[in-house]
C-alpha positions as CSV (number, residue, x, y, z in Angstrom):
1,X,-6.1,11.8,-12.2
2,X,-6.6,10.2,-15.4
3,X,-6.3,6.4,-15.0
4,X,-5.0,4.8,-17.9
5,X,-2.1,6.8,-17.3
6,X,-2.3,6.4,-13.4
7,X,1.3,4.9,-13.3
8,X,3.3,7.2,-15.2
9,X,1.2,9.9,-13.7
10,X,2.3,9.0,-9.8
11,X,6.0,8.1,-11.4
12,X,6.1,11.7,-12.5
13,X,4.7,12.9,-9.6
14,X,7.8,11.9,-7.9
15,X,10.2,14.0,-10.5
16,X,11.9,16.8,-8.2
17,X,12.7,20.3,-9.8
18,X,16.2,20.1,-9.8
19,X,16.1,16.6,-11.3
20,X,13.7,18.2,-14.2
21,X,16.4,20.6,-14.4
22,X,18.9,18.2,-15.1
23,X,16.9,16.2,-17.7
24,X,16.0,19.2,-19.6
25,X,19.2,19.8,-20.1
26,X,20.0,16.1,-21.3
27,X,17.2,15.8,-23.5
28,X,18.1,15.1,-27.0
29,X,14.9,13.9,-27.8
30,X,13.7,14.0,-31.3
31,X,10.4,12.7,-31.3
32,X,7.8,15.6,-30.5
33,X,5.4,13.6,-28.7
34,X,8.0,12.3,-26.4
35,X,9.4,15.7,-26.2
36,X,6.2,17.2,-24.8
37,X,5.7,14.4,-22.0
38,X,9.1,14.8,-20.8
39,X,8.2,18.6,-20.8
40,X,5.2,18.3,-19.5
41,X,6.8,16.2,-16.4
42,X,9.3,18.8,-16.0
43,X,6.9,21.6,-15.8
44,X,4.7,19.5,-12.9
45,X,8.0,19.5,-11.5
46,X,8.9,22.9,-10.7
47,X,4.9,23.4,-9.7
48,X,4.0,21.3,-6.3
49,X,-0.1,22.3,-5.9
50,X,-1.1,22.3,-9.7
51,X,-0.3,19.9,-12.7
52,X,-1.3,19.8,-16.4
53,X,-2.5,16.4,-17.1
54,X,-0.9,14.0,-19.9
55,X,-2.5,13.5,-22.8
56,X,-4.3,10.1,-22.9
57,X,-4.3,9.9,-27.2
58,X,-0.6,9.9,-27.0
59,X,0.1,5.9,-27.2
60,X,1.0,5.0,-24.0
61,X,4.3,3.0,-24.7
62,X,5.7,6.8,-25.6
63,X,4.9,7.3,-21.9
64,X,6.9,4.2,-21.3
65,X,10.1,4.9,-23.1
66,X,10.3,8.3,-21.2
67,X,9.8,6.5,-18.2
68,X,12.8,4.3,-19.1
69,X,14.7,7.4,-20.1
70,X,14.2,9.0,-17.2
71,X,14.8,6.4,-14.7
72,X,18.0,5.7,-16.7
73,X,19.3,9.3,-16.7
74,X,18.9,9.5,-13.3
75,X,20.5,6.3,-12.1
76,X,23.7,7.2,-14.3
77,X,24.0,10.6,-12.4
78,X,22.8,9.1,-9.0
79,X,26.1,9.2,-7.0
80,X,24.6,7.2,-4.3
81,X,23.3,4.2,-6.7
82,X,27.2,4.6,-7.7
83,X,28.4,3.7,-4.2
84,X,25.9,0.7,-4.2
85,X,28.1,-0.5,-6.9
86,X,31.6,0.6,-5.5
87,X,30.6,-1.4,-2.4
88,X,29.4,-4.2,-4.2
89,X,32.5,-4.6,-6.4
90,X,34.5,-4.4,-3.2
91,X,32.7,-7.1,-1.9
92,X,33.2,-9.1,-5.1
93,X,37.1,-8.8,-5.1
94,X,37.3,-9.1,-1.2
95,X,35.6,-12.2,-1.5
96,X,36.9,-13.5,-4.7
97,X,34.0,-13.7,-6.6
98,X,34.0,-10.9,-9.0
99,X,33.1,-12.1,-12.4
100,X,35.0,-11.4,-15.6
101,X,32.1,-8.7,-16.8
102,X,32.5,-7.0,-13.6
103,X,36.3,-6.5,-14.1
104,X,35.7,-5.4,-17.3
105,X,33.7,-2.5,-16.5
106,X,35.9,-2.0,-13.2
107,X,39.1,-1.8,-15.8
108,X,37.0,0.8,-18.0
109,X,36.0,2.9,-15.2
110,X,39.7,3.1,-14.2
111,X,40.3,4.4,-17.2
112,X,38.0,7.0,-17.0
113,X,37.5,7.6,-13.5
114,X,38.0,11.5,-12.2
115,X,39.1,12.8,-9.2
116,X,36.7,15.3,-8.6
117,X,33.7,12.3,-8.7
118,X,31.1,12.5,-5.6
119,X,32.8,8.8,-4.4
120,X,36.8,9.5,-5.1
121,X,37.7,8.3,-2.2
122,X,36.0,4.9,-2.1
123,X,36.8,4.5,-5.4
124,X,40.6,4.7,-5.3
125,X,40.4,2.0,-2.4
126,X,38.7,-0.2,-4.3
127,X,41.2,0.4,-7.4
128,X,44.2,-0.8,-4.3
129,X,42.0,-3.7,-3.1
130,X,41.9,-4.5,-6.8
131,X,45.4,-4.1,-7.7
132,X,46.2,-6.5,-4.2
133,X,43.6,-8.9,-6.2
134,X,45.8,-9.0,-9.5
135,X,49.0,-9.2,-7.8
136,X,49.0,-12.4,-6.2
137,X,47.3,-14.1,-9.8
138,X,50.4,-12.7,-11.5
139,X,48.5,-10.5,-14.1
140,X,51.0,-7.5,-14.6
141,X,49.9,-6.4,-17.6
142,X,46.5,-5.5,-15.6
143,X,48.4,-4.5,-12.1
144,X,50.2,-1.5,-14.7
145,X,46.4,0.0,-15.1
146,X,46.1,0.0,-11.5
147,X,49.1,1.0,-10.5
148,X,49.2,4.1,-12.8
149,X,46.0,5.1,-11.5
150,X,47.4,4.7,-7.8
151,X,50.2,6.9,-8.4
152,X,48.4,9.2,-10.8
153,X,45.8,10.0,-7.9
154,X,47.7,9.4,-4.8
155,X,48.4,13.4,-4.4
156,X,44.0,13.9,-5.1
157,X,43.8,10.9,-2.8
158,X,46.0,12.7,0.0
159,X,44.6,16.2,0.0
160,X,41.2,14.7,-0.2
161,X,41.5,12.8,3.0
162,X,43.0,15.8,4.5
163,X,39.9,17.6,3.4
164,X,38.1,15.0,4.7
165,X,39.9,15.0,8.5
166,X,39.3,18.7,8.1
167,X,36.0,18.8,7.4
168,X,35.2,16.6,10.4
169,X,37.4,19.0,13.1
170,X,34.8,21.6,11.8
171,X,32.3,20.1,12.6
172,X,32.6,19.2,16.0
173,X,33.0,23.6,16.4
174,X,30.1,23.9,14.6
175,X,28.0,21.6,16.6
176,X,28.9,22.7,19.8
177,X,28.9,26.1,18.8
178,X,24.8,25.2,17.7
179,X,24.1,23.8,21.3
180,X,26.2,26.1,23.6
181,X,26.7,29.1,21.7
182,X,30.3,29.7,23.1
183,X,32.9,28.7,20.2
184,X,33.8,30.9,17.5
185,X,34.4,29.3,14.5
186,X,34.4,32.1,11.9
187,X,37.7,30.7,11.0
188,X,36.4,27.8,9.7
189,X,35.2,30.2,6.6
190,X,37.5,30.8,4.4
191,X,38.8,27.1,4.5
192,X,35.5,25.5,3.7
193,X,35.0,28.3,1.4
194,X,38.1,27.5,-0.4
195,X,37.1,23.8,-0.4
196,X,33.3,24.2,-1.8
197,X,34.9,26.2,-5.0
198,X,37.9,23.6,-5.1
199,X,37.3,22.2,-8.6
200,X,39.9,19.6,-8.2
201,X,38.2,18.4,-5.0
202,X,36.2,14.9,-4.8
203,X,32.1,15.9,-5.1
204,X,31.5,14.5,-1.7
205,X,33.7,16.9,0.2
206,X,32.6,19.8,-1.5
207,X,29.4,19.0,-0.6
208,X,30.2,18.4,3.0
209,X,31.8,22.1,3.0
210,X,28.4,23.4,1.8
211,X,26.7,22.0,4.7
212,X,29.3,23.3,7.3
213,X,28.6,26.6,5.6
214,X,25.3,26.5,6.0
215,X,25.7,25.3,9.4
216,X,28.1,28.3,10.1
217,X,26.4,31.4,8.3
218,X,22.9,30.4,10.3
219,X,24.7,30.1,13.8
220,X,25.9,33.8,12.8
221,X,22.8,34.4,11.4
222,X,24.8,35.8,7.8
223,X,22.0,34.2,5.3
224,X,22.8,36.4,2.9
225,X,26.0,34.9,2.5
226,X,24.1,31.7,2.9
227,X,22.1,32.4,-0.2
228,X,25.0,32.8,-2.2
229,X,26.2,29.1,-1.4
230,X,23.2,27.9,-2.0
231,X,23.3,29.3,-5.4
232,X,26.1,27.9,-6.5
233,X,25.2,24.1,-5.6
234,X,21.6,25.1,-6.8
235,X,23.3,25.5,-10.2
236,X,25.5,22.3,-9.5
237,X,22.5,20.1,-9.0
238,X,21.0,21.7,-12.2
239,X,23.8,20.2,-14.0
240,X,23.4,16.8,-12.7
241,X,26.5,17.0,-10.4
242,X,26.6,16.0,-6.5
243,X,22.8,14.9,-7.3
244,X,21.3,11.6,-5.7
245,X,17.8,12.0,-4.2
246,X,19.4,11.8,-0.4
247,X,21.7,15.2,-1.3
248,X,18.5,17.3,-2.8
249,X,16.3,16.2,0.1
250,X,19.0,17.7,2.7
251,X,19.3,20.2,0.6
252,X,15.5,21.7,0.6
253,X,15.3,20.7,4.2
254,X,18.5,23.4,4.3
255,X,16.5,25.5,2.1
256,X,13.7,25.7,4.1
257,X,15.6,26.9,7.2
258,X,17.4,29.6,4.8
259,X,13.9,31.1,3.5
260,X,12.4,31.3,7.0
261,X,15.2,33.5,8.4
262,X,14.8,35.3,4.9
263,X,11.0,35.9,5.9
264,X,9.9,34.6,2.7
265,X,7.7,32.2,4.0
266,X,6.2,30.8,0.8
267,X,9.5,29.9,-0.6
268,X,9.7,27.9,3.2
269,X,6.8,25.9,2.4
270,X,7.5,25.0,-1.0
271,X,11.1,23.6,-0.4
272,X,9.7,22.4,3.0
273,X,7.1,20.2,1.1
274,X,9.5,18.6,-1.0
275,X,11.5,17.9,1.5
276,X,9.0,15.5,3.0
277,X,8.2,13.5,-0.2
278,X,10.8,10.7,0.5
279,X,11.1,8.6,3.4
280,X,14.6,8.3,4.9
281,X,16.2,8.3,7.9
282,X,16.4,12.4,8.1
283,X,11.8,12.6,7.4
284,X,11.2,13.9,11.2
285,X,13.9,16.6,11.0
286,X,12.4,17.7,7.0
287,X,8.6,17.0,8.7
288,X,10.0,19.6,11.8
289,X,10.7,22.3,9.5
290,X,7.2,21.9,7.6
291,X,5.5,22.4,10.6
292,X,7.3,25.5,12.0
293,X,6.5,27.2,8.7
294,X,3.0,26.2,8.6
295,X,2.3,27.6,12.6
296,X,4.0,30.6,11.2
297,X,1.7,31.2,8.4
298,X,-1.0,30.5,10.9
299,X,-2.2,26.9,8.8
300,X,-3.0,25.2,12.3
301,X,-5.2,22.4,11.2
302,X,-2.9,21.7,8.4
303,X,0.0,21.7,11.1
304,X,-1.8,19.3,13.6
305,X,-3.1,17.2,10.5
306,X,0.4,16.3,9.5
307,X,1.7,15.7,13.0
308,X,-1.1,13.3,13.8
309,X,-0.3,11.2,10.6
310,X,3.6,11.0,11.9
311,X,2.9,10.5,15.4
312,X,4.1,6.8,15.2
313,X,7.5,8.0,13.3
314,X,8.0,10.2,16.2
315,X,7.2,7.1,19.3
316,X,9.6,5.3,16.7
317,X,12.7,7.5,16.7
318,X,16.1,7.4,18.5
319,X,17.1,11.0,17.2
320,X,16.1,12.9,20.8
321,X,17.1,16.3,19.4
322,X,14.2,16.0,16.3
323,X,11.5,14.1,18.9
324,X,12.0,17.2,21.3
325,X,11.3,19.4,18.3
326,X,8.2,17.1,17.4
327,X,7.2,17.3,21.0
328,X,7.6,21.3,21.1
329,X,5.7,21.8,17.8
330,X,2.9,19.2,19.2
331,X,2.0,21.1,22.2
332,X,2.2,24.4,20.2
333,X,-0.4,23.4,17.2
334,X,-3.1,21.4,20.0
335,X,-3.0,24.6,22.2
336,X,-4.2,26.8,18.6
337,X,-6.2,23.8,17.9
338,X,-7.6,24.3,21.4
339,X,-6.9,20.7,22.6
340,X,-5.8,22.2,25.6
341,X,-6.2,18.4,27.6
342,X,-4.6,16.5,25.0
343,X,-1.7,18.5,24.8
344,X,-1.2,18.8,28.9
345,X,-1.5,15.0,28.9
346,X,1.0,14.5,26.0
347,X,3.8,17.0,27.8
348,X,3.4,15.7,31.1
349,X,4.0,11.8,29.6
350,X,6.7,13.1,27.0
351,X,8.6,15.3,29.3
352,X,8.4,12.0,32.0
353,X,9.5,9.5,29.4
354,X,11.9,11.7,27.7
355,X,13.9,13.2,31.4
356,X,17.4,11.8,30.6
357,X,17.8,13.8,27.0
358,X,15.2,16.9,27.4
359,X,17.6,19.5,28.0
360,X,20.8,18.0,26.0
361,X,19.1,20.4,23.1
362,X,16.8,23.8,23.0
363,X,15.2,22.5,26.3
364,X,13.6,26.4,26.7
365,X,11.6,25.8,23.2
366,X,10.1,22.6,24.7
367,X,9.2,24.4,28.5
368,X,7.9,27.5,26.7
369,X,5.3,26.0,24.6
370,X,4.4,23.7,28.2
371,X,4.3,26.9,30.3
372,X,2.1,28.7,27.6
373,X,-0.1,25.4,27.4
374,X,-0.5,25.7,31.5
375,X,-0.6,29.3,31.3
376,X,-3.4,28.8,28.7
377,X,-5.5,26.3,30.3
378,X,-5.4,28.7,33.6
379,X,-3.1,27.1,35.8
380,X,-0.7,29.2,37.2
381,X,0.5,27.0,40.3
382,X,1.3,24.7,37.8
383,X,3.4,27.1,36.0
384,X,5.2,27.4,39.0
385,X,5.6,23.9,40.3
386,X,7.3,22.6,36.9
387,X,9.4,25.9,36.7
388,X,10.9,25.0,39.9
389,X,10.5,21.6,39.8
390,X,13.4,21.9,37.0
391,X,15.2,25.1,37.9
392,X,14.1,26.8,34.7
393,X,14.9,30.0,36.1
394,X,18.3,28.6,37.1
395,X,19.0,27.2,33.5
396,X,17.5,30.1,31.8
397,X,19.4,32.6,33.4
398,X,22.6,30.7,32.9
399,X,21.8,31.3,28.8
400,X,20.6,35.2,29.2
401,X,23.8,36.5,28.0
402,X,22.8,35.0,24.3
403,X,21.5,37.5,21.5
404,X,17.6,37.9,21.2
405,X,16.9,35.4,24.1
406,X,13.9,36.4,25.2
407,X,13.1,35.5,28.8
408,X,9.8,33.7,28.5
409,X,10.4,31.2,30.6
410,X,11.0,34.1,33.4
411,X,7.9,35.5,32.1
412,X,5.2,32.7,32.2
413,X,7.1,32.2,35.6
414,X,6.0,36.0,37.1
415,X,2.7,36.0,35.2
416,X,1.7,32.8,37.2
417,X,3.0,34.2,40.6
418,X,0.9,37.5,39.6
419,X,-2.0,35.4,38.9
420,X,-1.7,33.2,42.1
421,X,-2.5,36.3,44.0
422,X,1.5,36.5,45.0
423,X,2.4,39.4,43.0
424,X,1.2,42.8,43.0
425,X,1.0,44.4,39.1
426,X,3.4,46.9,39.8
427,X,5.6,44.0,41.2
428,X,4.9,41.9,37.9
429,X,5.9,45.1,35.8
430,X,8.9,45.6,37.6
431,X,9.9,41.8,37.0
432,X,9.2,42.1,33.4
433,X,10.9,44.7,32.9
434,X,14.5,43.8,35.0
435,X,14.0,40.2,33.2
436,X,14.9,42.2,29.7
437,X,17.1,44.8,31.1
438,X,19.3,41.8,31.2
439,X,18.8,40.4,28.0
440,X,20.8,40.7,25.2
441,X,18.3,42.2,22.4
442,X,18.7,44.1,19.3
443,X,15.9,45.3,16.8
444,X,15.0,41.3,15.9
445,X,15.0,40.6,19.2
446,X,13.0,43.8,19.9
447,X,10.3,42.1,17.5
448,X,10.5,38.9,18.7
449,X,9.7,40.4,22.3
450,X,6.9,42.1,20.7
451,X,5.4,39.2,19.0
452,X,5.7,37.5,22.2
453,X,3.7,40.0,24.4
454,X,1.2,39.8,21.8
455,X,0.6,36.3,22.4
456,X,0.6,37.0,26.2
457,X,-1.9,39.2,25.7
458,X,-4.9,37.3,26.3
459,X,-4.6,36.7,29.8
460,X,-3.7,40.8,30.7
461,X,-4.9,42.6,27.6
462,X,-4.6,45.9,29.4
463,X,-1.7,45.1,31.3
464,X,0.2,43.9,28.2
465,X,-0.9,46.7,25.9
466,X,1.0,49.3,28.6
467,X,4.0,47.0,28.9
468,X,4.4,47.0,25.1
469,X,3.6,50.7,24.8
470,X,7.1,51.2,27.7
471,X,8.8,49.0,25.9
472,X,8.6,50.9,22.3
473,X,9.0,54.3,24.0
474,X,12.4,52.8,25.7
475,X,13.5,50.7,22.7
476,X,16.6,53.0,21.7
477,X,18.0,52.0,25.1
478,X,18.2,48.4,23.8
């Protein structure tokens, strides 16, 4: 890093690719210095583990100006910086205080203002807060502004809170559907389908109907059909529409989820790096999804160094679904970082400090990475005293009808009991192999079994090796 151009350099460092997307196609600069910084930043962009560096002979208040221009660009198209000022002018007429500039502009946005804009909704409430504002000063002429924009809209205003109402009775389905896996809601499709390609429809609904989709098409495991949604708002953001920096971080944390089950694991990473750049409320959930994708590219050191470094976000949430994942993924990376004591100490204190919410969401994840921690460090009768201690089996088995569950905590359950001298091995084959009789697995879940007994393998090597040699001669019958 060069540092008389230290500032600009970390500024630019924070340019996201869709943003540089967006400017490129806004530039109308005619200068070819400037031209070639603002290029140069755009390029950096789209790259996240190599840069070119700026030139240094340019005069540095060309670096300023495009770090004006850009800043401004952005704000204009920033649909959350326009709700700051949607609330604040509602706070202004509420309390009487708004300024004669500041109904100025508010008259000329009226004028202007679109249906279809991220913010519709607010905005024609604050146009009927204003027109309540005029009425009792007596200043018609104003009031017929407001009140042709009221009736003009009132129809977009309607079907948009409709939409809205809509939108939210989808996702209740879609969210129970995630944690219990028993609601179909494939006819939510086609409506929020119809809604995301609605081009009379406010920005902030459409949007909304692009994460139900994405919510719905990975609960039925259709990414293909998730790719081409993501397209389409790819190419939105691209154009400066729906963009604020909240939206494009939610949407690479979505993108990361989308490449995963896509296999294309470097893709994962990339979008699952920038998803972390900003701190929000959401970083633990976009820091989650990092760190899966690292453990399955086998960066272990990298995963345990970034969990370390968060480890006071994660003591400092309330969001119990994204500190079990944090928790899962913590006991995971220090048992292939062989911190085999650490992590039994940090699952026996988070699972007693945590005992009111640990099963609300993907408890099995969390006792399947403690059981292969205990399984790990040799400790079979511990194995079993947590398994029953919390009727695993119970709970598991309850969940055995779902597709590609594979029964690993019924699994680490048997191996222990073979292990504590109570099974026999023909015994512990025999379990094994009723446990996925009963399972629901196609060829993923085939794989997934397989990748599984690979991991097993280290305690039975030989034992393992035949089981996985049964189940690929028997695999048709699944």
């Amino acid at each position: 890093m060069k540092s008389k151009l230290k500032i600009f350099t970390d500024f630019s460092e924070g340019v996201l690719p869709h943003e540089a997307s967006f400017l490129q196609k806004a530039n109308r600069i005619r200068d070819d210095e400037k031209e070639e910084i603002l290029n140069k930043v755009c390029r950096n962009a789209e790259r996240f583990f190599t840069s070119e560096d700026f030139d240094e002979e340019i005069d540095k208040r060309k670096y300023a100006y495009i770090k004006k221009w850009i800043t401004h660009k952005l704000e204009r198209a920033d649909v959350d910086a326009h709700l700051e000022y949607l609330s604040f002018i509602e706070k202004q007429v509420l309390t009487d205080t708004i300024t004669s500039v500041e109904e100025k502009e508010l008259l000329e946005n009226i004028n202007v203002y679109d249906q279809t804009s991220f913010y519709f909704q607010k905005f024609y409430e604050l146009v009927r807060e204003y027109q309540d504002y005029l009425l009792v000063r007596f200043r018609y002429q104003d009031c017929e502004l407001t009140e042709a924009f009221l009736k003009q809209n009132l129809e977009a205003y309607e079907r948009s809170l409709a939409v809205k109402d809509e939108i939210f009775h989808a996702t209740k389905d879609l969210t129970r559907q995630y944690t219990s896996q028993k609601i179909n809601t494939k006819h939510w499709e086609s409506r929020l389908l119809e809604y995301l390609y609605d081009d009379k429809l406010d920005g902030r609904n459409k949007y909304h109907a692009f994460i139900r989709l994405v919510f719905l098409y990975f609960n039925y495991k259709e990414y293909e059909k998730a790719r081409k949604v993501f397209d389409y708002i790819d190419d939105c953001f691209k154009h400066g529409l729906l963009y604020s920096r909240r939206v494009l971080f939610n949407y690479y944390a979505n993108r990361v989820i989308l490449h995963s089950n896509l296999k294309d694991l470097d893709q994962a990473e990339y979008y699952a790096h920038l998803s972390v750049k900003q701190d929000n409320s959401d970083k633990l959930f976009y820091l989650n999804n990092l760190v899966a994708i690292l453990l399955k590219k086998n960066k272990n050191r990298e995963a345990l160094d970034l969990l370390t470094e968060n480890y006071k976000l994660f003591k400092s949430s309330y969001n119990h679904h994204q500190k079990l994942g944090f928790a899962t993924h913590y006991v995971r990376t220090l048992v292939r970082n062989k911190r085999l004591n650490i992590a039994e100490t940090f699952a026996g204190n988070f699972l007693y400090e945590n005992r009111k919410h640990v099963f609300e969401h993907r408890w099995g994840r969390f006792f399947s990475n403690y059981l292969m921690l205990l399984t790990t460090a040799e400790k079979p009768a511990e194995v079993i005293k947590i398994t029953k201690k919390y009727n695993l089996l119970e709970r598991e088995t309850e969940e055995m009808g779902r597709e590609n569950l594979v029964p690993k905590i019924h699994w680490y359950y048997y191996l222990a009991n073979y292990l504590n001298g109570q099974y026999s091995e023909d015994k512990l084959f025999e379990k094994l192999i009723q446990s996925i009789e009963a399972s629901n697995l196609n060829t993923e879940g085939l794989e997934m079994l397989n990748e599984f007994i690979d991991r097993l393998a280290f305690s039975l090597p030989g034992f393992f090796s035949n089981l996985k040699s049964h189940f690929e001669e028997k695999s048709h019958n699944y």
